[in-house]
N, C-alpha and C positions, 0 to 999 in steps of 0.2 A: 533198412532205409529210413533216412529222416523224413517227417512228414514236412511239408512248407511251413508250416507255424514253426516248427524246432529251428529250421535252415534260417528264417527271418531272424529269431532271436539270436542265433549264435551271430550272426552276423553285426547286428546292436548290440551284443556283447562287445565284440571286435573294437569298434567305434567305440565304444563307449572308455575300453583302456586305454585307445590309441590318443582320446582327447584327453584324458587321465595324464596320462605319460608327457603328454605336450604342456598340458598346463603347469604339472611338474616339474618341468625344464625353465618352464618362463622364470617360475618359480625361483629357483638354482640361482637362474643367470643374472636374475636382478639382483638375486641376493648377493651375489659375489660380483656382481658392478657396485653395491652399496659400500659393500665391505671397502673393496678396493678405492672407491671415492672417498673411503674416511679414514683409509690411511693414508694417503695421499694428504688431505684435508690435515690431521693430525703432524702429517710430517714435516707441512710448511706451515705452524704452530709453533711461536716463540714459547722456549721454555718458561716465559716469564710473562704475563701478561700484560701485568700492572706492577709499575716498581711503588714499594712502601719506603717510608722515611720514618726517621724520628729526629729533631732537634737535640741540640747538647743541651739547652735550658730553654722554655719559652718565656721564663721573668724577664722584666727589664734588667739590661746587661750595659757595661759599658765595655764589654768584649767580644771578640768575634764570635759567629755561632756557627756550629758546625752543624751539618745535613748528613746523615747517613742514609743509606742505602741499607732496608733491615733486608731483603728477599735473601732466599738462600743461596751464599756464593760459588757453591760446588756446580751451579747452574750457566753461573752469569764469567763472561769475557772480558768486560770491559763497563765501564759507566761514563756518562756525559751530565753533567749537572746546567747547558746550556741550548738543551732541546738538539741535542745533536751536533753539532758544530765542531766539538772538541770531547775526546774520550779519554780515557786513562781507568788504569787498573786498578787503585783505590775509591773505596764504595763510600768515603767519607769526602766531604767540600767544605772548603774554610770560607764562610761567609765575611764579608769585610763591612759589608753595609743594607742598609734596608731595601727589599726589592722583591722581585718575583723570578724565582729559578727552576725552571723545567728539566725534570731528571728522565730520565732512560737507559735503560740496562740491553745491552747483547748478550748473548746468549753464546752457549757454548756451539750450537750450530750457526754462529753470525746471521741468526735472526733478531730482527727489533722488535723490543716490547712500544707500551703505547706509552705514549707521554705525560707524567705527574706534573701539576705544576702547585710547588711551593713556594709562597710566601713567609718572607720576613721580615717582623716591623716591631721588634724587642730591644733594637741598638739606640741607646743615645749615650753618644758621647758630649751632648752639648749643656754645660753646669745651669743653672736657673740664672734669672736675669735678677742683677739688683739694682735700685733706682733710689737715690737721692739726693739730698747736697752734698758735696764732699764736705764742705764746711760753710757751718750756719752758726750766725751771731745773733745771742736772745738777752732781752732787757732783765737784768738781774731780779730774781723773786716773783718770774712768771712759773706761768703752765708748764711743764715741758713732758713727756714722755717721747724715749728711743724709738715710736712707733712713727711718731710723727715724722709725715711726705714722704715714708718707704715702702715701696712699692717691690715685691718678693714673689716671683712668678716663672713657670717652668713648660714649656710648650710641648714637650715632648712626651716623657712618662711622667709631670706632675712632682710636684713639692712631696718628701715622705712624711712632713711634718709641718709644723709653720717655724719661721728664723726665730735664728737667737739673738740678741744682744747684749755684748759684756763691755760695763757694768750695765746691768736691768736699771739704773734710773740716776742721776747725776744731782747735785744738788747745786739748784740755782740761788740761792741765799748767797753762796761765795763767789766773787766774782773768779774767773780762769777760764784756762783754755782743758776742756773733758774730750778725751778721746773713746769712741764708742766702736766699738768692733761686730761688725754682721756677719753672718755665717749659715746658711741653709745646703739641706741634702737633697738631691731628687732621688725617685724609686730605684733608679738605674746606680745611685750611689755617687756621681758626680756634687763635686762641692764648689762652693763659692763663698769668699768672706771679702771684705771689702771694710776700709776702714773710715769715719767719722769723724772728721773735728768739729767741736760742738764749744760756741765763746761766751761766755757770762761775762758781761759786762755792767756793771750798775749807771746807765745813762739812758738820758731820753734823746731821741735823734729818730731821722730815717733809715730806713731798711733799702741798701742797693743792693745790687743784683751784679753777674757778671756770668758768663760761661764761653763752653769752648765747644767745636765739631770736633766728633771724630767717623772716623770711616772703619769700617771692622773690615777685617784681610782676613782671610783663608789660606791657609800654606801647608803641604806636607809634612807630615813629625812621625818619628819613630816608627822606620821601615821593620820591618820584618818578609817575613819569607809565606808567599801564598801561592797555591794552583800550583802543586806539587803534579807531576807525571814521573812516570818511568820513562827510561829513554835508553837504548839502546846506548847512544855514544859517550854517554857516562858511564855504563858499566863497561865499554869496553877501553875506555883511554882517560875516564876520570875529569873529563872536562863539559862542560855545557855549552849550548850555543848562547850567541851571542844577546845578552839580556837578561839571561838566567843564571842562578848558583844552587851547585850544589850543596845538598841537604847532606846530615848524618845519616840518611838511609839510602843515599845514592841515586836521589830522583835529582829532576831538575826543578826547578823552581824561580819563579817569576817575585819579584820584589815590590813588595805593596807599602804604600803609606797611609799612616793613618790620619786624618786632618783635624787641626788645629784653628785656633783662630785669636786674634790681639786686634785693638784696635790704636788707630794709629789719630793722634790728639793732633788737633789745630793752633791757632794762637787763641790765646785770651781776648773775650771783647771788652769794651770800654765799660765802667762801674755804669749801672742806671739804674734808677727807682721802678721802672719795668719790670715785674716780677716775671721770672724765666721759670721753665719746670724743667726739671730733670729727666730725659729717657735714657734709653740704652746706650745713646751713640748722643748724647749732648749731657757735659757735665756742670755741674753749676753750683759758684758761693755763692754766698750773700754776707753782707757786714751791715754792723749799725753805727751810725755814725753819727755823732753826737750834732747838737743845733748850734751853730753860729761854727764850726768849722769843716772846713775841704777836704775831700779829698781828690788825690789826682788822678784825672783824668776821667771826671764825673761828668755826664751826660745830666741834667738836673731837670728832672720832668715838671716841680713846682708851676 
């Protein structure tokens, strides 16, 4: 027989595995409610978190630049270079102009990654700006340097240099008519030249003035082919919808232009002794005109 001290302990014994075993179990269950909450968790998990990029160049360009999509493709479905809006199955975008592009990848389980957003601001296609008289009349046997009232300046990516002038210096001893040729590069590699006539004359007289407005236009030039997709009804009958052309690889594609700009001149105003200044969009002679004769249709500030 057991004595009551033995029968008590067996009994705390008892207890004592049966709280064992339970706690045990909680143990178990939570662990495999973990488990099972992170696969779950994991499985609505885009393969792709965060899409990466790289640029075709980030120097200054006066070409399109393209956006890649570096993540691994064996992963991703489809890309959107517009925050989602528009997809397609190449992981590269032809950038056409300066701007802000939000990329995003799906996944091979048509889940979304989160949203990149890059920036692009390496395009100029617009040449430097040149400023001065088209044509200036100087008193035979003065000062003169090709520097003089030219104003050579670039808003964009910046002059890569300072202008040129050919010829570097004119000789006012002989009286004629010198033509001086300008010509500067910006970083992006756009050019501008612009020509001079410059009058030696051996007289004393005054100095008129004359110039014109112009308006600068912006216009479409040299389409090419941008925002390439794949499309079903191209591969299957060789035609595009309505807007688009087909590529040599059989997407469809949207037709971009590139823009241009001219400016479009006014009339001439009347000669005056009013000294005018040249800018971008106002051009301006000047003649000297000798003392005791006309000329016509002179404003005469005396």
């Amino acid at each position: 027989m057991f004595s009551e001290d033995q029968v008590l302990e067996k009994v705390s014994n008892k207890k004592q595995k049966q709280i064992l075993i339970f706690i045990i179990a909680i143990c178990i269950f939570l662990i495999v409610v973990l488990l099972v909450s992170m696969y779950f968790y994991m499985d609505n998990q885009p393969l792709i978190s965060f899409p990466t990029y790289q640029l075709s160049t980030e120097e200054w360009t006066t070409d399109n630049v393209m956006i890649e999509i570096t993540n691994d493709s064996k992963n991703i479905q489809s890309y959107s270079f517009d925050g989602g809006k528009t997809w397609q199955t190449n992981s590269t975008y032809e950038v056409t102009e300066n701007g802000e592009y939000e990329i995003q990848v799906m996944d091979i389980k048509n889940k979304l990654s989160k949203k990149n957003l890059v920036v692009v601001s390496n395009i100029d296609r617009t040449p430097p700006t040149m400023v001065f008289e088209s044509s200036t009349t100087i008193q035979m046997g003065s000062n003169f340097t090709p520097s003089y009232g030219v104003q050579v300046s670039d808003k964009e990516s910046g002059l890569s240099n300072n202008y040129t002038a050919v010829p570097s210096s004119i000789d006012t001893s002989v009286e004629g008519e010198y033509k001086i040729t300008y010509s500067a590069f910006d970083r992006a590699g756009n050019f501008v030249e612009k020509e001079r006539t410059i009058i030696v004359k051996d007289i004393k007289g005054r100095t008129y003035y004359r110039y014109r407005e112009g308006t600068i236009e912006s216009y479409e030039c040299e389409p090419y082919l941008c925002r390439c997709v794949s499309s079903n009804l191209a591969s299957s009958t060789g035609t595009c919808p309505t807007g688009y052309t087909l590529n040599d690889e059989g997407q469809c594609c949207n037709t971009c232009y590139k823009t241009c700009t001219k400016t479009n001149w006014g009339e001439w105003s009347k000669w005056d002794q009013k000294k005018v200044t040249a800018t971008p969009t106002r051009e301006v002679e000047s003649i000297l005109v000798e003392d005791g004769q006309e000329l016509e249709g002179v404003t005469d500030q005396r």
